[in-house]
VMD Tcl script that builds the backbone (N, CA, C; Angstrom):
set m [mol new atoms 423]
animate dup $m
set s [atomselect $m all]
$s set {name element resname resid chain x y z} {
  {N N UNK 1 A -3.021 10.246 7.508}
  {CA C UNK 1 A -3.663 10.342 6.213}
  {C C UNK 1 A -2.726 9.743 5.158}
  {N N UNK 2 A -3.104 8.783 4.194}
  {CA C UNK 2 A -2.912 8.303 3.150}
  {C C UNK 2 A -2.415 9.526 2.140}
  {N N UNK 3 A -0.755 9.167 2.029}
  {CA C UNK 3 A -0.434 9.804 0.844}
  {C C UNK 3 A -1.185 9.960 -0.671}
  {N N UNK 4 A -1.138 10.696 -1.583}
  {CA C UNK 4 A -1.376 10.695 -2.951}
  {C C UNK 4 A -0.733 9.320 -3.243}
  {N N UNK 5 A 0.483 9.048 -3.388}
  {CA C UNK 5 A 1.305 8.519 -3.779}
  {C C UNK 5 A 1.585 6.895 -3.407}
  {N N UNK 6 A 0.736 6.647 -2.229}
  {CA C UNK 6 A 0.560 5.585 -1.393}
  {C C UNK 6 A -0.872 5.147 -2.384}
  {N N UNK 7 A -1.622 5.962 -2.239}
  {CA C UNK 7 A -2.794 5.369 -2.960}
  {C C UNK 7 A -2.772 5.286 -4.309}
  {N N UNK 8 A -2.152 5.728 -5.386}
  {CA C UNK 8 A -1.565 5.296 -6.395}
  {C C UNK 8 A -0.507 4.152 -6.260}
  {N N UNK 9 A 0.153 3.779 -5.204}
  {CA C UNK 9 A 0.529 2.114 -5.180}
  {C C UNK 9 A -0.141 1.177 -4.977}
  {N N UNK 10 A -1.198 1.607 -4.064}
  {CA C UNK 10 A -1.983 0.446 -3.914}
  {C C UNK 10 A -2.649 0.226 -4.917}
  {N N UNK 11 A -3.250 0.736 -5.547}
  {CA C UNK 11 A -4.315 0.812 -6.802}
  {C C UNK 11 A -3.683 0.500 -7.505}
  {N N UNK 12 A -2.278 0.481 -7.930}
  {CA C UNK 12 A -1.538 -0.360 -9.473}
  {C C UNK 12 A -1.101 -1.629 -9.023}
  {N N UNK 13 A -0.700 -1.948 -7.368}
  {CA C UNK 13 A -0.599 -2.979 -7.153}
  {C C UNK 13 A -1.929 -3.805 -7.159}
  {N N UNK 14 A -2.786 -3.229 -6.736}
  {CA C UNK 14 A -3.928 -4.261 -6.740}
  {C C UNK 14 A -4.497 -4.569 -8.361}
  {N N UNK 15 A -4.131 -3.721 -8.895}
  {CA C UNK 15 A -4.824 -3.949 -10.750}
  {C C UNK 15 A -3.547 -5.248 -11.193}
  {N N UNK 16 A -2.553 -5.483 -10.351}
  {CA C UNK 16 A -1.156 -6.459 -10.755}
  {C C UNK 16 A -1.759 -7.955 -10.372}
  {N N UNK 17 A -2.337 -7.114 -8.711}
  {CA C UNK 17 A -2.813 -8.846 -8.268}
  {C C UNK 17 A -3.646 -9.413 -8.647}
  {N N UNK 18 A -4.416 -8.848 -9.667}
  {CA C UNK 18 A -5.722 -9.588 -10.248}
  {C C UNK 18 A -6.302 -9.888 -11.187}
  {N N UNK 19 A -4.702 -9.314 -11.842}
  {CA C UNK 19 A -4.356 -10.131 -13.467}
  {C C UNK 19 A -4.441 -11.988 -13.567}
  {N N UNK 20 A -4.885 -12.523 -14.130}
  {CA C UNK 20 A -4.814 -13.819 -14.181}
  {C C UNK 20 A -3.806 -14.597 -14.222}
  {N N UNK 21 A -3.500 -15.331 -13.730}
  {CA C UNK 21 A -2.343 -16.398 -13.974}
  {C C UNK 21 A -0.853 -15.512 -13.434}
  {N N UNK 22 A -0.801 -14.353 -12.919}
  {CA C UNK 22 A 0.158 -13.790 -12.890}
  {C C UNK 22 A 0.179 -12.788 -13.803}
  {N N UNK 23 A -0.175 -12.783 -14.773}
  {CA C UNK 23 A 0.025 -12.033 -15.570}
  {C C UNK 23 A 0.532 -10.317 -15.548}
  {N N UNK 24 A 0.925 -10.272 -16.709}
  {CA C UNK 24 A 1.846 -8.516 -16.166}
  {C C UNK 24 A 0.770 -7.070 -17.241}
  {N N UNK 25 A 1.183 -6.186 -16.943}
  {CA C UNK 25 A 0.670 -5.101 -17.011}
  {C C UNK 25 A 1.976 -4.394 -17.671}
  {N N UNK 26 A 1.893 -3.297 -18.918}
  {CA C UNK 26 A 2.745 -2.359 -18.951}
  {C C UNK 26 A 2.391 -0.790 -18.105}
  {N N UNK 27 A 3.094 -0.168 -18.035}
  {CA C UNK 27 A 2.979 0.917 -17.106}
  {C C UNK 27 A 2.105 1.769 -17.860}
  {N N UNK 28 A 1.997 1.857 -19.415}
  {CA C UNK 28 A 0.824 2.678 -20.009}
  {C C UNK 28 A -0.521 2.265 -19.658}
  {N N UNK 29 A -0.718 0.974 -19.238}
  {CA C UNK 29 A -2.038 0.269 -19.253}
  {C C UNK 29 A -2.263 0.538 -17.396}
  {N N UNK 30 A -0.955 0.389 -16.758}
  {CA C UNK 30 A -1.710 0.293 -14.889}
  {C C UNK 30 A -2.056 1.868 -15.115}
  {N N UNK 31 A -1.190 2.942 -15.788}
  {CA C UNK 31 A -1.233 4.539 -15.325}
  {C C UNK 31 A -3.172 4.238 -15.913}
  {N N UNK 32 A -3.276 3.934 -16.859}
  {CA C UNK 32 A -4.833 4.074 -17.549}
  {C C UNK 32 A -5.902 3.982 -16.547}
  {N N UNK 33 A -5.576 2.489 -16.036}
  {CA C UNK 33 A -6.397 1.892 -15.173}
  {C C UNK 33 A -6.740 2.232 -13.528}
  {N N UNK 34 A -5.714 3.030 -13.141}
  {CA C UNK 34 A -5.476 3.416 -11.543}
  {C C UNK 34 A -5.592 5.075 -11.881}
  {N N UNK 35 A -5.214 5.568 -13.044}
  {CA C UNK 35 A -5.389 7.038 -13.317}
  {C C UNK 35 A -4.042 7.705 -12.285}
  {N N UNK 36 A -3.230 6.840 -12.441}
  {CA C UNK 36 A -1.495 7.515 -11.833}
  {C C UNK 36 A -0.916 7.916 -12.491}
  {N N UNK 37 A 0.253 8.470 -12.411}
  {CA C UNK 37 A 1.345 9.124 -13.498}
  {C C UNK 37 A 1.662 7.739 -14.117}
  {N N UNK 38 A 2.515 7.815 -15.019}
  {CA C UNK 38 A 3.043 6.678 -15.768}
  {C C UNK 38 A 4.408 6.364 -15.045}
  {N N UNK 39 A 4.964 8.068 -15.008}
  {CA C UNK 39 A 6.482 8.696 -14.707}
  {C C UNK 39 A 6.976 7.528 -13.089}
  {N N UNK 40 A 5.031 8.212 -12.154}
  {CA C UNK 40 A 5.370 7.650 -10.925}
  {C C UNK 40 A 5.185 6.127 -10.843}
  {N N UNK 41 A 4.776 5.263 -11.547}
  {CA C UNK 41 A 4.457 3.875 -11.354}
  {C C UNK 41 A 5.518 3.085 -11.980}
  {N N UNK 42 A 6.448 3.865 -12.831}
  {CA C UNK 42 A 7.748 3.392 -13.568}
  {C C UNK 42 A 8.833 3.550 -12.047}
  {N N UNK 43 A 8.478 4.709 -11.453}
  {CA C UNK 43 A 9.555 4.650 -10.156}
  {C C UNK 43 A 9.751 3.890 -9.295}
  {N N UNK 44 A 8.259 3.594 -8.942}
  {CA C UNK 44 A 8.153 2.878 -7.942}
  {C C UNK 44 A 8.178 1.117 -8.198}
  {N N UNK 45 A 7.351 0.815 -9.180}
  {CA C UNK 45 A 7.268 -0.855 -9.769}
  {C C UNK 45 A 8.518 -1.034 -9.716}
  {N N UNK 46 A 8.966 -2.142 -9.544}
  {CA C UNK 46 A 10.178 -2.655 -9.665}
  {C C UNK 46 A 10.438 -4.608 -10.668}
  {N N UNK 47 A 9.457 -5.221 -10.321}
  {CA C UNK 47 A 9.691 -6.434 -10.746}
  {C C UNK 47 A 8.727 -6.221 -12.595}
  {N N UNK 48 A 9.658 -5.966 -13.670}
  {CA C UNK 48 A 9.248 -5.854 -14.702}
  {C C UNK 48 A 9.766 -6.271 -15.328}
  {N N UNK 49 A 9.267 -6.642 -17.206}
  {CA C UNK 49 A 10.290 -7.360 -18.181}
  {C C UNK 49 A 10.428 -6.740 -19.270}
  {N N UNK 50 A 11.663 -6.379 -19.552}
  {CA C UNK 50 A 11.406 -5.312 -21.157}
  {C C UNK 50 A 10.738 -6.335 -22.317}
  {N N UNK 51 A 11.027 -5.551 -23.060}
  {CA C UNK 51 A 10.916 -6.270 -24.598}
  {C C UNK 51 A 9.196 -6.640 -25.129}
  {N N UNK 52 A 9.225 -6.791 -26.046}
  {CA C UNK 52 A 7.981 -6.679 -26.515}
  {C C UNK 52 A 6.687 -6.956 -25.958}
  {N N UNK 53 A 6.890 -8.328 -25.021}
  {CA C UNK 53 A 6.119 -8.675 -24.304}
  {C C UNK 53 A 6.137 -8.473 -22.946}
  {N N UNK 54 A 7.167 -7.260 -22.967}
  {CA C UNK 54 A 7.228 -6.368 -21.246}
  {C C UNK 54 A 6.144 -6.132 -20.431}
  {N N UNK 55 A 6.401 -6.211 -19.200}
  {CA C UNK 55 A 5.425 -5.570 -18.312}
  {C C UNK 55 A 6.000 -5.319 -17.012}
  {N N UNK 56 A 4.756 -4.801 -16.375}
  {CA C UNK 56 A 5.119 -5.220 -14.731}
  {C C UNK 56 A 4.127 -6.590 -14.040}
  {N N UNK 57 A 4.707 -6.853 -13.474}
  {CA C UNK 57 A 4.160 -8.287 -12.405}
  {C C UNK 57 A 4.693 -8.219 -11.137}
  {N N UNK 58 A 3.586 -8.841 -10.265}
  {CA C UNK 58 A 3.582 -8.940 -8.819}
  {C C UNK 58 A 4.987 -9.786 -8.714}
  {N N UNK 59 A 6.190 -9.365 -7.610}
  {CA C UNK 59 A 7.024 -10.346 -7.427}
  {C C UNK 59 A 7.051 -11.544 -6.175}
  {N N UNK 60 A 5.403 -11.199 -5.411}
  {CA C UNK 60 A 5.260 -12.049 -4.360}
  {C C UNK 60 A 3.613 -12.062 -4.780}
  {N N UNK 61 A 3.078 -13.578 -4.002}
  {CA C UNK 61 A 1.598 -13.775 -4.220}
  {C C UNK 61 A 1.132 -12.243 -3.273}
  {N N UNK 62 A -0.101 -11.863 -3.697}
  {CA C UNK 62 A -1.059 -10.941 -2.988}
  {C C UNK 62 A -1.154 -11.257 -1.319}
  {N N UNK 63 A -1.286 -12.331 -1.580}
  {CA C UNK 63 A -1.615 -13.129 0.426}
  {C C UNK 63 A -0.115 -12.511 1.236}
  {N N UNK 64 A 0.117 -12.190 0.510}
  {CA C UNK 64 A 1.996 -12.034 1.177}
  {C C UNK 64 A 2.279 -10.535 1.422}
  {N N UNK 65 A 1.070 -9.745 0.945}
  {CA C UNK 65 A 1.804 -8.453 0.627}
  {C C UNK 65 A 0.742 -7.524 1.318}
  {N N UNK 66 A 1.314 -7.329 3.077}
  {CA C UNK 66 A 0.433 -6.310 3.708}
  {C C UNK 66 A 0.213 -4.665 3.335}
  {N N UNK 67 A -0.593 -4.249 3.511}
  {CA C UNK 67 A -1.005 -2.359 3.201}
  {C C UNK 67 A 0.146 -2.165 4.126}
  {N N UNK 68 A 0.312 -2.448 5.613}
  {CA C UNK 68 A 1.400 -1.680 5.961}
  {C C UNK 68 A 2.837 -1.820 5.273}
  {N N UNK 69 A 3.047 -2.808 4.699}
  {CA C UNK 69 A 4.663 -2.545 4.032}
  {C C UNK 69 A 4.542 -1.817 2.699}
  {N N UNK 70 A 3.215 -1.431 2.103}
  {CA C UNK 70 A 3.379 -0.515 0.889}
  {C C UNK 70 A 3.604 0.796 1.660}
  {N N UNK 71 A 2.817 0.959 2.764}
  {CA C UNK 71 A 2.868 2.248 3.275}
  {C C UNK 71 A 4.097 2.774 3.626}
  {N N UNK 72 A 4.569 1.756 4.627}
  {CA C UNK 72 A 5.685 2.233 4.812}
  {C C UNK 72 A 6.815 2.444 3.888}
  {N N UNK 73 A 6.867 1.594 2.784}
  {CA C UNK 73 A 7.847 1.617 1.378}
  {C C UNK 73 A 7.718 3.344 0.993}
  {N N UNK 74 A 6.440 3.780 0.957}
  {CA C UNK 74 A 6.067 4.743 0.577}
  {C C UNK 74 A 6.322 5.929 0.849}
  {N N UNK 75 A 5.876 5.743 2.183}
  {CA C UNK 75 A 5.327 7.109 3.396}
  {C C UNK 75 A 6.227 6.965 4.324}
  {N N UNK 76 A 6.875 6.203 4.689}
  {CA C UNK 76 A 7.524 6.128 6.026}
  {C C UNK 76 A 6.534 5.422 7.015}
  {N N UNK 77 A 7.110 5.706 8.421}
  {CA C UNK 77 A 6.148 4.809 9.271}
  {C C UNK 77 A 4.790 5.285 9.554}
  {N N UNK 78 A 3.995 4.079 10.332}
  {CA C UNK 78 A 3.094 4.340 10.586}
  {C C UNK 78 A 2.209 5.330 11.254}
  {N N UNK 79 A 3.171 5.526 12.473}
  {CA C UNK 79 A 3.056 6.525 13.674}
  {C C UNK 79 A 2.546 7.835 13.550}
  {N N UNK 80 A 1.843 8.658 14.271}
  {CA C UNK 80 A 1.740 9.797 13.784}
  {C C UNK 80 A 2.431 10.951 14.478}
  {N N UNK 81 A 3.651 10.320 15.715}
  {CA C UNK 81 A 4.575 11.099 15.408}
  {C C UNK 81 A 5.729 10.253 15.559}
  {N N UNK 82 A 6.973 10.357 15.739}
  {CA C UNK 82 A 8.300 10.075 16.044}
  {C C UNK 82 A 8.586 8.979 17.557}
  {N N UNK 83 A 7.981 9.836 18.395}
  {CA C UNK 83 A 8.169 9.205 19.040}
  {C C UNK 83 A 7.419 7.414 19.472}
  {N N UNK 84 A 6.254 7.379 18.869}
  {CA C UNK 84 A 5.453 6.123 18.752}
  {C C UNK 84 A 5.766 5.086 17.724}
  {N N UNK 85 A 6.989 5.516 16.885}
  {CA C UNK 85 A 7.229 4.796 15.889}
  {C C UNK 85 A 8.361 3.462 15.944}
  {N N UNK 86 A 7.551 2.457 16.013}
  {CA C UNK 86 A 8.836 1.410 16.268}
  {C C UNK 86 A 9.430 0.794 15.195}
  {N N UNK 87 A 9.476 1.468 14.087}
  {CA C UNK 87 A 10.405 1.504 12.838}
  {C C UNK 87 A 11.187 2.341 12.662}
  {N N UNK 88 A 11.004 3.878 13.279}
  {CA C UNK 88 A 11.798 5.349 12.799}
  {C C UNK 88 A 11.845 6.006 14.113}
  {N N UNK 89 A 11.650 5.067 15.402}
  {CA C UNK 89 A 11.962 5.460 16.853}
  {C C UNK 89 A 12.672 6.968 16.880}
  {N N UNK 90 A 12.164 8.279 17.520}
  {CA C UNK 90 A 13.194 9.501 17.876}
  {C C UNK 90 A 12.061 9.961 18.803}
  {N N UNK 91 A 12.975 10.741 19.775}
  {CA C UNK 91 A 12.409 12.004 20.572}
  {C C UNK 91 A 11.666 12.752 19.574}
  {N N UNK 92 A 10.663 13.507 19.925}
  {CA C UNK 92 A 9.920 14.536 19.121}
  {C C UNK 92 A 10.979 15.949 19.330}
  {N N UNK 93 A 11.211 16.375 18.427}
  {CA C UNK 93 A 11.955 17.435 18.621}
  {C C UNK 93 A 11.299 18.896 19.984}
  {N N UNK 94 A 10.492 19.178 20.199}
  {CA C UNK 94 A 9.491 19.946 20.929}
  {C C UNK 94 A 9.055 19.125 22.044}
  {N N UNK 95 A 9.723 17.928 22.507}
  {CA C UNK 95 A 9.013 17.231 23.790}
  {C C UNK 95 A 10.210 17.353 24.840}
  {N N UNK 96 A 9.865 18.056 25.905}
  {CA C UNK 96 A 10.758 18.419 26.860}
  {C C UNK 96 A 11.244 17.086 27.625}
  {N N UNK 97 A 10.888 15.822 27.610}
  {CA C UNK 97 A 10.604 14.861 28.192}
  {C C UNK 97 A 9.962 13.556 27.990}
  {N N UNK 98 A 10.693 12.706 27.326}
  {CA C UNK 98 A 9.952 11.797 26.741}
  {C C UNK 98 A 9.377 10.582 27.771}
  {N N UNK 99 A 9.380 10.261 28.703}
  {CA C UNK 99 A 8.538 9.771 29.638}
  {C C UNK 99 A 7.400 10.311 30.129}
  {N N UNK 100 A 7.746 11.320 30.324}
  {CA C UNK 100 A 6.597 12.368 30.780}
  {C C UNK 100 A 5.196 12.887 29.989}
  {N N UNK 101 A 5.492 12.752 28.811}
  {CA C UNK 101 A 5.194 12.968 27.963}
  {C C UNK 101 A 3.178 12.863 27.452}
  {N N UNK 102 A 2.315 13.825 27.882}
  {CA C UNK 102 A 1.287 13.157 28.104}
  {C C UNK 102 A 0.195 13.056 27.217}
  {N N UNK 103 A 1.079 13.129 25.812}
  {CA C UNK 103 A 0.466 12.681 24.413}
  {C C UNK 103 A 0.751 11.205 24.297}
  {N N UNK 104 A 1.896 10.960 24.480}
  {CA C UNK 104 A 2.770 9.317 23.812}
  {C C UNK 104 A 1.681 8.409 23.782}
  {N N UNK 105 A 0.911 8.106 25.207}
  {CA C UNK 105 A 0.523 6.691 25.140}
  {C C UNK 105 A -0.809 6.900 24.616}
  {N N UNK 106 A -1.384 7.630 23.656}
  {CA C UNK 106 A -2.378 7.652 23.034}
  {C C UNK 106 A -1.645 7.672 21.996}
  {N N UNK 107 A -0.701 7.620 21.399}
  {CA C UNK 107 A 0.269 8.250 19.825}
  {C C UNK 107 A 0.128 6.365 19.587}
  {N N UNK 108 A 0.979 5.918 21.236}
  {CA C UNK 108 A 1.181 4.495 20.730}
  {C C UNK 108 A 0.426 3.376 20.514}
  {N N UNK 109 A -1.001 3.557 21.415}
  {CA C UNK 109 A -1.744 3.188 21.519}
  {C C UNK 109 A -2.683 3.074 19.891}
  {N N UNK 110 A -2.572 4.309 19.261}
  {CA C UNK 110 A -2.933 4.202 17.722}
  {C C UNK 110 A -2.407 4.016 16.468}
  {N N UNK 111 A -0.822 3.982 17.192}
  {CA C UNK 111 A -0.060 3.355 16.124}
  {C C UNK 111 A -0.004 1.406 16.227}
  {N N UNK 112 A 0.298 0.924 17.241}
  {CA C UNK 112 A -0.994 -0.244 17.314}
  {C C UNK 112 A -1.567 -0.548 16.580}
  {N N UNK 113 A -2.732 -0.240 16.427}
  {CA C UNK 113 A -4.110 -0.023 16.074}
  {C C UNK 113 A -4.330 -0.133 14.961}
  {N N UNK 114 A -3.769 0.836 14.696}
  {CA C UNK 114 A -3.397 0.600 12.749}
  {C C UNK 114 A -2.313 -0.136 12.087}
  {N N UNK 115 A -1.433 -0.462 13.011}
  {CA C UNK 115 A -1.005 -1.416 12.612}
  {C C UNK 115 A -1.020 -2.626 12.355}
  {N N UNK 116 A -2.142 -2.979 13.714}
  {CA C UNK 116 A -2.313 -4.646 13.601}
  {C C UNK 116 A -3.673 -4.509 12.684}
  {N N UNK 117 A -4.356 -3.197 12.242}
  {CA C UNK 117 A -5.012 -3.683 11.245}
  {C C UNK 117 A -4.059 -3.700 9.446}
  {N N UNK 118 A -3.239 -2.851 9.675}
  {CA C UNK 118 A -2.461 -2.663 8.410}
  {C C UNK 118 A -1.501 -4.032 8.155}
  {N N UNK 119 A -0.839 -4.130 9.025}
  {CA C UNK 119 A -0.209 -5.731 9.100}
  {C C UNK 119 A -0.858 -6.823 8.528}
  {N N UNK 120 A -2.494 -6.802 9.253}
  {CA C UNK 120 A -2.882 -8.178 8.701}
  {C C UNK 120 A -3.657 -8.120 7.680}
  {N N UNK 121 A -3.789 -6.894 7.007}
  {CA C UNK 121 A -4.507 -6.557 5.463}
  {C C UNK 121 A -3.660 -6.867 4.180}
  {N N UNK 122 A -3.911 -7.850 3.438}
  {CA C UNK 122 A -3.254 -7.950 2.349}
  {C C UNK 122 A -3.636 -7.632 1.076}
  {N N UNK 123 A -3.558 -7.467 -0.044}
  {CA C UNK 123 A -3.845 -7.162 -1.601}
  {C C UNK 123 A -4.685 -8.279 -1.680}
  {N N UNK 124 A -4.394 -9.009 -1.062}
  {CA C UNK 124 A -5.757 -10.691 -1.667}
  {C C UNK 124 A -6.804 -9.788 -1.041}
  {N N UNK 125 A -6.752 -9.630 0.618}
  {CA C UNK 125 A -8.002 -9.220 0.637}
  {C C UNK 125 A -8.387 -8.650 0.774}
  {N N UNK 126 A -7.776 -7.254 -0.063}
  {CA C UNK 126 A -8.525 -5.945 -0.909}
  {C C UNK 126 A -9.447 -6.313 -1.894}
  {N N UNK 127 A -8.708 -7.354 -2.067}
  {CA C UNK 127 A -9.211 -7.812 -3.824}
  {C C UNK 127 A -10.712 -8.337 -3.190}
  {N N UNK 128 A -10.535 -9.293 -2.302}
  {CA C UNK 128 A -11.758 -10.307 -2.010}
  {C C UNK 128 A -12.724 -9.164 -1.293}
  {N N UNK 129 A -12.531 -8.602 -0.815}
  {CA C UNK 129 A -13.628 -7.251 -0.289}
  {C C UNK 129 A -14.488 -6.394 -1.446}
  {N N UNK 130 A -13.509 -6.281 -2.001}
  {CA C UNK 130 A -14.102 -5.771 -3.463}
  {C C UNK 130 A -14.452 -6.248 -4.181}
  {N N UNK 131 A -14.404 -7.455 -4.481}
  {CA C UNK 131 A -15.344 -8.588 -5.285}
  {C C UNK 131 A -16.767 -8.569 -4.592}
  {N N UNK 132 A -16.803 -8.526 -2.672}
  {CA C UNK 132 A -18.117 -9.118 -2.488}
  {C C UNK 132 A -19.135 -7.252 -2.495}
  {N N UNK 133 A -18.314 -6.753 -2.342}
  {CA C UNK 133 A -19.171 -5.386 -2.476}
  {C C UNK 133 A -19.747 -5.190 -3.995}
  {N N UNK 134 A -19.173 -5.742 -4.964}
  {CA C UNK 134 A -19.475 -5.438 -6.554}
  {C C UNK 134 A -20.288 -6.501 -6.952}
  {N N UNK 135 A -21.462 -5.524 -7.941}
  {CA C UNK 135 A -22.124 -6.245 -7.678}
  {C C UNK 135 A -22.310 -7.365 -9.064}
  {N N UNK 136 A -22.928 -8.484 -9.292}
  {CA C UNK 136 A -22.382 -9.431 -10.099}
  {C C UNK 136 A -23.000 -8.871 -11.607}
  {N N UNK 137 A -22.561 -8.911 -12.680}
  {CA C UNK 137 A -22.527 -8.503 -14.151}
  {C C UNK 137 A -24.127 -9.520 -14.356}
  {N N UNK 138 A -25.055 -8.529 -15.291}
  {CA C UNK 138 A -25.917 -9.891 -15.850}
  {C C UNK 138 A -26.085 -9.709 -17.144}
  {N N UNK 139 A -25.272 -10.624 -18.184}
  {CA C UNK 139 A -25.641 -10.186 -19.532}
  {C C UNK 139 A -26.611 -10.684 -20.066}
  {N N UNK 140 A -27.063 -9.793 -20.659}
  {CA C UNK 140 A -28.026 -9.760 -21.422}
  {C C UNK 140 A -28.572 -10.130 -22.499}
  {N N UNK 141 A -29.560 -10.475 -23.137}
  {CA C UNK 141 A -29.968 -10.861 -24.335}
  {C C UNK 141 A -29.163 -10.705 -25.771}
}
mol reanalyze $m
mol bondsrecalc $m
mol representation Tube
mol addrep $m
């Protein structure tokens, strides 16, 4: 399960990637827009510019920037336990036997899974998913 805190990154990162031209965001305007702390999006953002015309901005294109490396920035690994994790690799503390073990190859089998879908998901195409689900503006008279 998706942290609080994970989904408040994604949601200020994705309001970053789809600023125009690059363009930046101050942390009063992403907290507005994603409905995050201010406190927590000041912690976590990192590529920002003070001064009057401060903000935050993406420091890599969207195409570049998979859900699994926010997650993991975030949350830690993917895995849903220890032992399936091939970033934070350990024995499960309570497993008498880690070969033996006759949870693992379903643990790893879904850490996988979500990974090669988290890997190849990027902020572009959050963005582009959510463009074709919304539906188009028609103004009016």
């Amino acid at each position: 399960m998706l942290s609080q805190k994970v989904r408040y990154a994604l949601r200020a990162l994705l309001e970053l990637a789809q600023e125009p031209g690059g363009g930046q965001l101050t942390a009063a305007v992403l907290a507005r827009r994603t409905e995050a702390p201010r406190k927590f999006l000041e912690a976590i953002l990192v590529a920002s510019r003070r001064g009057k015309f401060g903000g935050y901005v993406l420091s890599r294109s969207p195409e570049t920037v998979p859900f699994a490396e926010i997650i993991r920035l975030i949350d830690g690994p993917l895995a849903l336990a220890p032992c399936a994790s091939r970033t934070a690799f350990r024995k499960c503390d309570d497993c008498p036997e880690l070969e033996g073990c006759a949870l693992r190859e379903a643990l790893l089998r879904a850490r996988d899974a979500t990974a090669s879908v988290l890997e190849g998901y990027t902020l572009a195409d959050a963005l582009r998913s959510a463009a074709r689900r919304t539906p188009e503006r028609v103004d009016g008279p």
